[in-house]
Residue frames relative to the residue before (quaternion, step in Angstrom):
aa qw qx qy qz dx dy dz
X 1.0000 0.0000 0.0000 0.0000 0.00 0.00 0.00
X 0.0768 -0.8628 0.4845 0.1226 3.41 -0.50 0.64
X 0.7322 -0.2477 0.0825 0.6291 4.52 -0.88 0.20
X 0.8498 0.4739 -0.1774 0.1475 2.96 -0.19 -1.27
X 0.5949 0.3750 -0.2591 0.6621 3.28 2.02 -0.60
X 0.3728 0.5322 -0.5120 0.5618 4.22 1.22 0.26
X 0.9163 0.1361 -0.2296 0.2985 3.70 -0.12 -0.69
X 0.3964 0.6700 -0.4548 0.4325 3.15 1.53 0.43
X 0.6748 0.4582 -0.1947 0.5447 3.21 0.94 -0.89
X 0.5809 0.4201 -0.3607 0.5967 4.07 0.74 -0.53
X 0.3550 -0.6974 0.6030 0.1548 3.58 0.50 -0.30
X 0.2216 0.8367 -0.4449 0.2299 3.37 0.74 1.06
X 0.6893 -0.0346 0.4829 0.5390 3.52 -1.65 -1.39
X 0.2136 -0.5434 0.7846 0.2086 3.83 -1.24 0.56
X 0.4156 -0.5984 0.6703 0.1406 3.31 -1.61 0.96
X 0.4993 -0.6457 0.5419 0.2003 3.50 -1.01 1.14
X 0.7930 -0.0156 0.1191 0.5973 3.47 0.89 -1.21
X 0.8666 0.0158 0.3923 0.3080 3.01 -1.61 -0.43
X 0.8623 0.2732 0.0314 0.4252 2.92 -0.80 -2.11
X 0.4478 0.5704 -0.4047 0.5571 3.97 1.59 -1.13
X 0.4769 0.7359 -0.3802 0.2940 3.65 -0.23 -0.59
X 0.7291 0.3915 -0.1753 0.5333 3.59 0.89 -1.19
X 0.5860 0.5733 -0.3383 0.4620 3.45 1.41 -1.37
X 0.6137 0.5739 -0.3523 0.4123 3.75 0.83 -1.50
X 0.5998 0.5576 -0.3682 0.4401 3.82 0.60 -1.17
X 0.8195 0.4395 -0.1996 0.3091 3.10 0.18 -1.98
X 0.6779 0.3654 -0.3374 0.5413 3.70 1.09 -0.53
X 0.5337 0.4355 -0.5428 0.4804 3.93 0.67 0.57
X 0.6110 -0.5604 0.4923 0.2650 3.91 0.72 -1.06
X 0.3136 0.7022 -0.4794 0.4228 2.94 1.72 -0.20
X 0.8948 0.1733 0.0639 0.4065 3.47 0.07 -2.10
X 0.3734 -0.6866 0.5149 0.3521 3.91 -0.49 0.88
X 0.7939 -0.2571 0.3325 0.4394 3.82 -1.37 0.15
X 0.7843 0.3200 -0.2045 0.4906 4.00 0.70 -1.24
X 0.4816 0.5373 -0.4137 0.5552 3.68 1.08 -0.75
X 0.7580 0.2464 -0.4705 0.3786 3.82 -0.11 -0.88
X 0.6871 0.5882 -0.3327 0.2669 3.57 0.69 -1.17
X 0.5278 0.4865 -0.3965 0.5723 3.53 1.44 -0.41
X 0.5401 0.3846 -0.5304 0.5282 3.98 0.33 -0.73
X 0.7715 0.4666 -0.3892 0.1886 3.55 -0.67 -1.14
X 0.5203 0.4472 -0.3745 0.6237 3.39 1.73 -1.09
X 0.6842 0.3052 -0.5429 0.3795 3.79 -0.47 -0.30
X 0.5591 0.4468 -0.5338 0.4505 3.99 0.40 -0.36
X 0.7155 0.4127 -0.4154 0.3811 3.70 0.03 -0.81
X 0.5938 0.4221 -0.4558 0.5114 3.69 0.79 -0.08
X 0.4750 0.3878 -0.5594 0.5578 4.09 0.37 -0.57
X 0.8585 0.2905 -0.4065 0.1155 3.25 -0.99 -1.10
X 0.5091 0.6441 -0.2715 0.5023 3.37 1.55 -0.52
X 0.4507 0.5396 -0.2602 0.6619 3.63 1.58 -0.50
X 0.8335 0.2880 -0.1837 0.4343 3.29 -0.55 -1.56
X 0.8901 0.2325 -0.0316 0.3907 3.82 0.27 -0.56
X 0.8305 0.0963 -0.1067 0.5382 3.63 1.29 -0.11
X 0.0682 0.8856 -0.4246 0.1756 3.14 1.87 0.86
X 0.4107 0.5927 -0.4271 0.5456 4.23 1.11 -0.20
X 0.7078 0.4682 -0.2609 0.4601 4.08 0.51 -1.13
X 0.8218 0.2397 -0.1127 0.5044 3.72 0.30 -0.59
X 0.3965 -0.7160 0.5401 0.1961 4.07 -0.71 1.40
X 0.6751 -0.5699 0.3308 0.3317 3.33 -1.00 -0.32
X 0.2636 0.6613 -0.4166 0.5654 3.06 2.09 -0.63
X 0.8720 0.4368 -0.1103 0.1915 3.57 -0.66 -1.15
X 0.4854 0.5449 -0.3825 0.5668 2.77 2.03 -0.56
X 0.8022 0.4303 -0.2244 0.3478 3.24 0.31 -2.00
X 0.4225 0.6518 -0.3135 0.5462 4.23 1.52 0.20
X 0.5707 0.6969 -0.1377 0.4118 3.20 1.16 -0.77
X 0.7561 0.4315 -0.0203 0.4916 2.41 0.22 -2.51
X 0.6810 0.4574 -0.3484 0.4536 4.06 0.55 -1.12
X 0.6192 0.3994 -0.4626 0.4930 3.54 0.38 -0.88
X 0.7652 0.5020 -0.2679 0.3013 3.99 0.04 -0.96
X 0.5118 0.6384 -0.3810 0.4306 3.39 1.23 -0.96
X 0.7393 0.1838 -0.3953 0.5132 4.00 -0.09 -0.08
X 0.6721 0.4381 -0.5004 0.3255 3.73 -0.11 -0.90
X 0.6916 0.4648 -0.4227 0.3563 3.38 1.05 -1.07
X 0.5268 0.6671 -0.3414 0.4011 3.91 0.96 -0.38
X 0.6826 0.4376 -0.2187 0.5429 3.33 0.83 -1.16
X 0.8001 0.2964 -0.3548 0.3822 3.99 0.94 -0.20
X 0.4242 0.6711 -0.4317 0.4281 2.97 1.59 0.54
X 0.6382 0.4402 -0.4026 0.4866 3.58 1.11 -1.10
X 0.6147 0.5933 -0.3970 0.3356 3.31 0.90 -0.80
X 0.5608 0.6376 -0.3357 0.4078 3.67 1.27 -0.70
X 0.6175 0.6438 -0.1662 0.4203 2.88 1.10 -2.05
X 0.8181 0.2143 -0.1728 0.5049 3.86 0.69 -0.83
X 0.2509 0.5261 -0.5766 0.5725 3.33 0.98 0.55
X 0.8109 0.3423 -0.2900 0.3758 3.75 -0.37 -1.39
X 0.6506 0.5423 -0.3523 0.3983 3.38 0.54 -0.96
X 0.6656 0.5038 -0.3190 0.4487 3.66 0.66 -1.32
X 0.7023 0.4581 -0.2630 0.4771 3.90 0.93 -0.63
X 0.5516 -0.5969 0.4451 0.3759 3.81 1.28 0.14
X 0.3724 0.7392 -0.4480 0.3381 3.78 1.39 0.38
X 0.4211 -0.7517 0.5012 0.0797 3.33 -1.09 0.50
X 0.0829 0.8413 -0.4777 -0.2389 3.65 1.14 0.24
């Protein structure tokens, strides 16, 4: 399950975008101030991937990816019990 179908279901804030997504979490409680700001940096790398992937070498990707790989882990569990505590099914 991924943000956007988490707060569809919570019945939250509609996310504007993508990147809005972290903000939506962070003003339910889901995500503290750094948890969202790491999600949001990992969206600005997808899109930068997904849409301007010419701008950014692989060096930078895979620099990226290490620095992100735990924080992004730790706001998943954080996701993961967000859902669980609401009777969610991820």
């Amino acid at each position: 399950m991924r943000g956007p179908h988490i707060i569809l279901i919570c019945e939250v804030a509609t996310p504007r975008s993508y990147r809005d997504i972290g903000r939506v979490l962070r003003e339910e409680g889901v995500l503290s101030d750094g948890d969202a700001a790491t999600f949001e940096e990992a969206i600005r790398l997808r899109n930068i991937l997904i849409h301007n992937h010419v701008y950014i070498g692989p060096r930078e990707v895979y620099e990226a990816a290490g620095r992100l790989r735990e924080e992004l882990v730790r706001v998943a569990v954080k996701v993961l019990d967000y859902m669980r505590g609401r009777g969610i099914d991820p």
